[in-house]
Backbone atoms as SQL, in Angstrom:
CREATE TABLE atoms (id INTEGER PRIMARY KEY, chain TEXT, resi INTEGER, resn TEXT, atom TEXT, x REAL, y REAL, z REAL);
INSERT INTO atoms VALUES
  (1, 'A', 1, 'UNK', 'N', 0.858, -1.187, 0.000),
  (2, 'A', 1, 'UNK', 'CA', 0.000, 0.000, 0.000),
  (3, 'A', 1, 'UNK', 'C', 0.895, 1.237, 0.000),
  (4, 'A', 2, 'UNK', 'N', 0.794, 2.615, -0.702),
  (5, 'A', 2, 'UNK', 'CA', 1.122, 3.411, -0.878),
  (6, 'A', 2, 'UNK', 'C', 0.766, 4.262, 0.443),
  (7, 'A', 3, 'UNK', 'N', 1.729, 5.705, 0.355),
  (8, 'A', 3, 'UNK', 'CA', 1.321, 6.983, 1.018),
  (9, 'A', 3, 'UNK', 'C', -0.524, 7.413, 0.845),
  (10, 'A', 4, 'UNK', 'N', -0.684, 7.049, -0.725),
  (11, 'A', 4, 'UNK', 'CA', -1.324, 7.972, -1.137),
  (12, 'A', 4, 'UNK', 'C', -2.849, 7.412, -1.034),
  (13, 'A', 5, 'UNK', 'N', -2.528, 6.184, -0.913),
  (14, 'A', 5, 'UNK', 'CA', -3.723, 5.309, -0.526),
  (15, 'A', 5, 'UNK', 'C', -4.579, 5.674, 1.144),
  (16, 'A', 6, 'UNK', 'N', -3.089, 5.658, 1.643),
  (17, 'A', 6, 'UNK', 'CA', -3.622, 5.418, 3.455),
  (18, 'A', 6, 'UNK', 'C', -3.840, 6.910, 3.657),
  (19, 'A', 7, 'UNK', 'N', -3.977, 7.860, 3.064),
  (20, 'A', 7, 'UNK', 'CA', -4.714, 9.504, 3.074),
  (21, 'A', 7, 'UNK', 'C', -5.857, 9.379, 2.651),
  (22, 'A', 8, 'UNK', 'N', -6.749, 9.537, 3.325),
  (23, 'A', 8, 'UNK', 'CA', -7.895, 9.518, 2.865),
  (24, 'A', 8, 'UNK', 'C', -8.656, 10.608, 2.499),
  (25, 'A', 9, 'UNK', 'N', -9.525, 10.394, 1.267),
  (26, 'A', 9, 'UNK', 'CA', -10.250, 11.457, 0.726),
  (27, 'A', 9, 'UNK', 'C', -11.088, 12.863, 1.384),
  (28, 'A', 10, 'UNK', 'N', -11.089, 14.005, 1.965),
  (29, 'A', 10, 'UNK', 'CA', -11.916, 14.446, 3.181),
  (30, 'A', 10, 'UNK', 'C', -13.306, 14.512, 1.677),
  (31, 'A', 11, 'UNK', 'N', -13.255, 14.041, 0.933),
  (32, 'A', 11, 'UNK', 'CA', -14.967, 14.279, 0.169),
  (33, 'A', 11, 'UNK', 'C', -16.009, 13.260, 1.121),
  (34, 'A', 12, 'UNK', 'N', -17.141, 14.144, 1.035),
  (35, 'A', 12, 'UNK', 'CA', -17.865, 13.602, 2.093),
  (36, 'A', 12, 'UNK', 'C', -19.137, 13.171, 1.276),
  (37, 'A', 13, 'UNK', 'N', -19.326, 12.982, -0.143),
  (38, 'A', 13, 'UNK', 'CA', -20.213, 13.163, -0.828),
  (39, 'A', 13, 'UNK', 'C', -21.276, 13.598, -1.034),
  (40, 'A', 14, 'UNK', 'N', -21.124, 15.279, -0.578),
  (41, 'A', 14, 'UNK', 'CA', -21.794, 16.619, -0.947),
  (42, 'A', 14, 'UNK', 'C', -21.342, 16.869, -1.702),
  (43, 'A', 15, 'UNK', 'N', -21.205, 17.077, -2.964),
  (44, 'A', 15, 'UNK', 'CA', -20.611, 17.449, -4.098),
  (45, 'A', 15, 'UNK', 'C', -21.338, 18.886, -4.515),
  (46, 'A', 16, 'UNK', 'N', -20.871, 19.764, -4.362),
  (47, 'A', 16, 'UNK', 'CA', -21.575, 21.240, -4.642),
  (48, 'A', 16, 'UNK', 'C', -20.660, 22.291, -4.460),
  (49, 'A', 17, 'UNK', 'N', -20.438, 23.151, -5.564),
  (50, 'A', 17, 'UNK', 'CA', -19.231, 23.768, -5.290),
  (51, 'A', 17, 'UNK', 'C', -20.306, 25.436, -5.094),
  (52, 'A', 18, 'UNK', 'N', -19.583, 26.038, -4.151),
  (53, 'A', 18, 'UNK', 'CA', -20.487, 27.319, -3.560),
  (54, 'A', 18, 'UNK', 'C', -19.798, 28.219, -4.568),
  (55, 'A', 19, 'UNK', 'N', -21.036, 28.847, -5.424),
  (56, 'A', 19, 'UNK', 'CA', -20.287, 29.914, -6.511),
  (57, 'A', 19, 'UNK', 'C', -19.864, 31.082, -5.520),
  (58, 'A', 20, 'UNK', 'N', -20.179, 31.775, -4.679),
  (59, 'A', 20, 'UNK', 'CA', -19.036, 32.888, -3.681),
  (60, 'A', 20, 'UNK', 'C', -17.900, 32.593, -3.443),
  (61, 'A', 21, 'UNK', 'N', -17.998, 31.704, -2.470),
  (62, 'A', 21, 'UNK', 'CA', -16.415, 31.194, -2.656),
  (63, 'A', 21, 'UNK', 'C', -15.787, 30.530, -3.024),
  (64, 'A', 22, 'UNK', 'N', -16.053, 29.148, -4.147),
  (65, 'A', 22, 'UNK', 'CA', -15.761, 28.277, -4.949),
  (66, 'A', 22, 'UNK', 'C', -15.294, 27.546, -4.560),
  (67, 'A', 23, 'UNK', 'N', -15.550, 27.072, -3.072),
  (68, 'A', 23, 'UNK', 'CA', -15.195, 25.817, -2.276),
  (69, 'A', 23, 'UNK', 'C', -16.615, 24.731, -2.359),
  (70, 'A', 24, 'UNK', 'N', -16.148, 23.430, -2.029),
  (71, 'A', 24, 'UNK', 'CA', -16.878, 22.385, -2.601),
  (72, 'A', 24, 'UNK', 'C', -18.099, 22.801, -0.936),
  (73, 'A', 25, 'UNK', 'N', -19.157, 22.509, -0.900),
  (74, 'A', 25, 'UNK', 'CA', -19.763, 22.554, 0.468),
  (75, 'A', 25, 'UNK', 'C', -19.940, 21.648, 0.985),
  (76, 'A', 26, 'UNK', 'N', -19.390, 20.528, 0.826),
  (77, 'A', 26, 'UNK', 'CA', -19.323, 19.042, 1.355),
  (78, 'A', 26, 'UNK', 'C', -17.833, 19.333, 2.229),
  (79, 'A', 27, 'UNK', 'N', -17.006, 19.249, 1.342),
  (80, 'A', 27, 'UNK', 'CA', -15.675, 19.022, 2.216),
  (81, 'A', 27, 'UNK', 'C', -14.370, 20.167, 2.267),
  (82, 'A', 28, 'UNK', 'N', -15.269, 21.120, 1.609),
  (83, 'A', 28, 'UNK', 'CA', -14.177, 22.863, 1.918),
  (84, 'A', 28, 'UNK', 'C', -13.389, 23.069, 0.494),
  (85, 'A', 29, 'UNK', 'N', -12.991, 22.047, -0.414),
  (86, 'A', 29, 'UNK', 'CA', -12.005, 21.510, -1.204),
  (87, 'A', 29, 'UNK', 'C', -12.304, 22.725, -2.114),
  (88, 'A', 30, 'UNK', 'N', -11.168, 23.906, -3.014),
  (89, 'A', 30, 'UNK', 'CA', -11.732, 24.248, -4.227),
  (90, 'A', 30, 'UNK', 'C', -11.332, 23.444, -5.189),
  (91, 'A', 31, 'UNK', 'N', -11.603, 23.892, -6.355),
  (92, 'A', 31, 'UNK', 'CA', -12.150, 23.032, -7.652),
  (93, 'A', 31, 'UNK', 'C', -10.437, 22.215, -7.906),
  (94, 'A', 32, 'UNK', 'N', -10.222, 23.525, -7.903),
  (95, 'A', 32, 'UNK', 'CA', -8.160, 22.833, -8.288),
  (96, 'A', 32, 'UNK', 'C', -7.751, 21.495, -7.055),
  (97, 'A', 33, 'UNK', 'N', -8.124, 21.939, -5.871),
  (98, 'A', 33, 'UNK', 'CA', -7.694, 20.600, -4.815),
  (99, 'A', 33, 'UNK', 'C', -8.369, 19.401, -5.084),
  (100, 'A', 34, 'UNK', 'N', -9.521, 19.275, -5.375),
  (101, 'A', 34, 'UNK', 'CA', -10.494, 18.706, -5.890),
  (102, 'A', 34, 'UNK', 'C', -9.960, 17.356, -6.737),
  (103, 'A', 35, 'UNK', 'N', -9.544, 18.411, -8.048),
  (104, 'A', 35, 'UNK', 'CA', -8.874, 17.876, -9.540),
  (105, 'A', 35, 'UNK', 'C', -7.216, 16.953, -8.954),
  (106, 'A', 36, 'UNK', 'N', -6.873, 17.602, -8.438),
  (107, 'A', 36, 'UNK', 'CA', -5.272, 16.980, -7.915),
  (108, 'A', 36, 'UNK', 'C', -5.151, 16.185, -7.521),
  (109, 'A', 37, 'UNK', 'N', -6.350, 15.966, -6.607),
  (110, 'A', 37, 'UNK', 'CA', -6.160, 15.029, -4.719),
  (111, 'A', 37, 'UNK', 'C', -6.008, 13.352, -5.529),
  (112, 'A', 38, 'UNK', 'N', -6.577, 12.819, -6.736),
  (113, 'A', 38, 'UNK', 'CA', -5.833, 11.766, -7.241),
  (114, 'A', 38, 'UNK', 'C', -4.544, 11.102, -7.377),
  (115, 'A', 39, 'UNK', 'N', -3.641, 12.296, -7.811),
  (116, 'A', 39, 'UNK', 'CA', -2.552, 12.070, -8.457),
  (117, 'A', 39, 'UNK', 'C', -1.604, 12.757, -7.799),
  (118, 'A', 40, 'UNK', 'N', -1.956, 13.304, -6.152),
  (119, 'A', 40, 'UNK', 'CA', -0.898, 13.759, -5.108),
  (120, 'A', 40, 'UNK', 'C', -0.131, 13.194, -4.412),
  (121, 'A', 41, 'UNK', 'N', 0.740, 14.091, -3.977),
  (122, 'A', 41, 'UNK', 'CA', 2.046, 12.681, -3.138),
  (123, 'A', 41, 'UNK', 'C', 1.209, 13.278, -1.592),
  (124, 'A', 42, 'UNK', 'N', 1.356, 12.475, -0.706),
  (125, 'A', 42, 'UNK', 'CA', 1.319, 12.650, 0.574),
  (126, 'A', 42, 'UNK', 'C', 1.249, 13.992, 1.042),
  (127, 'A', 43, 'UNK', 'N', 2.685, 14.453, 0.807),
  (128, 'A', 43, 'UNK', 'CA', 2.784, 15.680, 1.147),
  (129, 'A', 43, 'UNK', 'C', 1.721, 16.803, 0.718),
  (130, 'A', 44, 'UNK', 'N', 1.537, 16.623, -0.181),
  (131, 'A', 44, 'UNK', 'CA', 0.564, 17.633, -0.927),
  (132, 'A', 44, 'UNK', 'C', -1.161, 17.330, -0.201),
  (133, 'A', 45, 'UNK', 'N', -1.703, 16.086, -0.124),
  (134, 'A', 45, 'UNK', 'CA', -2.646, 15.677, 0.692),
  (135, 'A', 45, 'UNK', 'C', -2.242, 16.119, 1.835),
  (136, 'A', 46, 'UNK', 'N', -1.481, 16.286, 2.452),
  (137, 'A', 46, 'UNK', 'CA', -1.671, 16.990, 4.268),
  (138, 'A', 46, 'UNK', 'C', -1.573, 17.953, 4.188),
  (139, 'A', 47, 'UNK', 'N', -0.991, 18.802, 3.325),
  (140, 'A', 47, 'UNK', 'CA', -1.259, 20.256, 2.711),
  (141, 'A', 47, 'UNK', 'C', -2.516, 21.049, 2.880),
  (142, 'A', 48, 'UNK', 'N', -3.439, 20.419, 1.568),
  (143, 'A', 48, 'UNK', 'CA', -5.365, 20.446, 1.479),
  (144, 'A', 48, 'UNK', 'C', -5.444, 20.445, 2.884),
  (145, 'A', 49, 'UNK', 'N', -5.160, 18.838, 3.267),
  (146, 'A', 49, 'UNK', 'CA', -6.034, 18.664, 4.542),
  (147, 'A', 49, 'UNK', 'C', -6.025, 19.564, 5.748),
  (148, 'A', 50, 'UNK', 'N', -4.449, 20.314, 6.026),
  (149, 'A', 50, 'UNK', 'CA', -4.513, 21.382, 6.510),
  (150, 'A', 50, 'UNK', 'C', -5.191, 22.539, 6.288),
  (151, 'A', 51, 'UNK', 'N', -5.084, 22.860, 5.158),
  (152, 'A', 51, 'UNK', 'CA', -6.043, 24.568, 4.447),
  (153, 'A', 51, 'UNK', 'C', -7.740, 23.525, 5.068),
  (154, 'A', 52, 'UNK', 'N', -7.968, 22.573, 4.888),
  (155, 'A', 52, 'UNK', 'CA', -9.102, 22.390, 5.555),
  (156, 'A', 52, 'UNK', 'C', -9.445, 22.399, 6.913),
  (157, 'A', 53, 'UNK', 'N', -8.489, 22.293, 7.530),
  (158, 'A', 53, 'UNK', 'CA', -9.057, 22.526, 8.834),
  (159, 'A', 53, 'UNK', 'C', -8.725, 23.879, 9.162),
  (160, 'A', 54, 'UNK', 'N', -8.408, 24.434, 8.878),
  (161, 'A', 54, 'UNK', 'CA', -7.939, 26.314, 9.009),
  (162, 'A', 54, 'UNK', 'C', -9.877, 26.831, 8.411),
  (163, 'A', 55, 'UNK', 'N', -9.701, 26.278, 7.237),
  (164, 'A', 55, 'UNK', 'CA', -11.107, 26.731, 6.567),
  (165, 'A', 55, 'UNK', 'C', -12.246, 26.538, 7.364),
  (166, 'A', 56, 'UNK', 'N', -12.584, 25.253, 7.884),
  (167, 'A', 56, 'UNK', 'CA', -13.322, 24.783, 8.445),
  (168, 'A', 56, 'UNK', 'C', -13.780, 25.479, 10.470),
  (169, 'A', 57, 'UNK', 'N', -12.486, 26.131, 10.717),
  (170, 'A', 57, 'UNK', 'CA', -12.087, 26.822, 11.856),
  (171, 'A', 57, 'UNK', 'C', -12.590, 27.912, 11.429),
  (172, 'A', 58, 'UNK', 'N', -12.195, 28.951, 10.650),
  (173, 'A', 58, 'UNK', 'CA', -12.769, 30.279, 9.809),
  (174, 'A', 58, 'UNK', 'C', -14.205, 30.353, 9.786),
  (175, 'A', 59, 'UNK', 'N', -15.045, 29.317, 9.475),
  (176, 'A', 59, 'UNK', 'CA', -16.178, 29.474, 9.097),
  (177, 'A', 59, 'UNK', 'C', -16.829, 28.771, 10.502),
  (178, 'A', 60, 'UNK', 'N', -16.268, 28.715, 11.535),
  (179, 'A', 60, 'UNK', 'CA', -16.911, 28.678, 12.330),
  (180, 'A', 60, 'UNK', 'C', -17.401, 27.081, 12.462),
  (181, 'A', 61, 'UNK', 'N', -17.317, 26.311, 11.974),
  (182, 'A', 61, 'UNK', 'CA', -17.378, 24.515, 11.601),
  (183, 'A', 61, 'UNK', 'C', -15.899, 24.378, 12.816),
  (184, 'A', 62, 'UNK', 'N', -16.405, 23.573, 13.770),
  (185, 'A', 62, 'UNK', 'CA', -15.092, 22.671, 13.830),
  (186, 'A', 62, 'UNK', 'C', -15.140, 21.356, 13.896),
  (187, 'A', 63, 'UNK', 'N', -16.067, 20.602, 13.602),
  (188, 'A', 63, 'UNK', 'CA', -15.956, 18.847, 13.269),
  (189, 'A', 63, 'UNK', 'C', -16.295, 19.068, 11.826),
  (190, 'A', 64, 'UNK', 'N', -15.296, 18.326, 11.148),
  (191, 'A', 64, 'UNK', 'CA', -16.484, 17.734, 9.704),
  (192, 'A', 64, 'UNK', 'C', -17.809, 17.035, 9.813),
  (193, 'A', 65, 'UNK', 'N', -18.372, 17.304, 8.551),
  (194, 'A', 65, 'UNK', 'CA', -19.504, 16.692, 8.466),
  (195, 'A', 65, 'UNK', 'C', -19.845, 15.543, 8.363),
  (196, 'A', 66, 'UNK', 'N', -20.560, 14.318, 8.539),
  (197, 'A', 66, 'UNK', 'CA', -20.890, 13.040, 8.640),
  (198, 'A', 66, 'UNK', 'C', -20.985, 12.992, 6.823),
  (199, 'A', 67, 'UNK', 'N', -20.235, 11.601, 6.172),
  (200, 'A', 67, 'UNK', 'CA', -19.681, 11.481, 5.089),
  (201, 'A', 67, 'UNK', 'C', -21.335, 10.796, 4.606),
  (202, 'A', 68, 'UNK', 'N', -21.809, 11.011, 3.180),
  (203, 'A', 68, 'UNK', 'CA', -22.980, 10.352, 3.018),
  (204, 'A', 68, 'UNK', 'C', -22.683, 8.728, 2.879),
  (205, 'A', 69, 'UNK', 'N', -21.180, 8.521, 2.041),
  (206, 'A', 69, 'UNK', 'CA', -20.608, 6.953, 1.889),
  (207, 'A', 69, 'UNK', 'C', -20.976, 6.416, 3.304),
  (208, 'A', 70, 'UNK', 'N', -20.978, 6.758, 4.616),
  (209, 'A', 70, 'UNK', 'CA', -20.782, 6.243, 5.726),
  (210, 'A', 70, 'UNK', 'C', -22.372, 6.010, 6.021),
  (211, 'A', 71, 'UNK', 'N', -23.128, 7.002, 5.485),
  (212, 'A', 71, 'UNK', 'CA', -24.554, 6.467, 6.217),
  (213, 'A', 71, 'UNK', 'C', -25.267, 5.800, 5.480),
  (214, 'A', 72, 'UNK', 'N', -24.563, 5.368, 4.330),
  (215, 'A', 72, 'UNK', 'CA', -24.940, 4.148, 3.443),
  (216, 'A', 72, 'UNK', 'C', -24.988, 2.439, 3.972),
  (217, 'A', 73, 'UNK', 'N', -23.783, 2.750, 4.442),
  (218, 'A', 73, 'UNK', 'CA', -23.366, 1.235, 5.231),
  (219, 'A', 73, 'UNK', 'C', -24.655, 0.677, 6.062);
């Protein structure tokens, strides 16, 4: 198993990108982090995942949101 595997996705499957600020409203992500988070090394995934929890702090959120994949199970 890779770095890039054991990082996990923060998409929570809200998929909706907020035209004001052009962050996804599921998981904070803009469109460019979004497009990347495939084909990133590690480093670059704890990167996002940081600007997400800064973002998520900013707006007054401090847990993420319950993932829809999870309330499928």
């Amino acid at each position: 198993m890779n770095e890039q595997q054991t990082i996990e996705s923060p998409c929570i499957s809200i998929c909706e990108l907020d035209a004001e600020s052009g962050l996804c409203t599921g998981c904070l992500r803009t469109r460019e982090e979004i497009a990347i988070w495939g084909r990133a090394d590690a480093a670059t995934r704890l990167e996002i995942l940081d600007k997400l929890r800064d973002r998520r702090a900013e707006s007054g959120g401090g847990r993420r949101r319950e993932t829809k994949r999870r309330q499928k199970r």
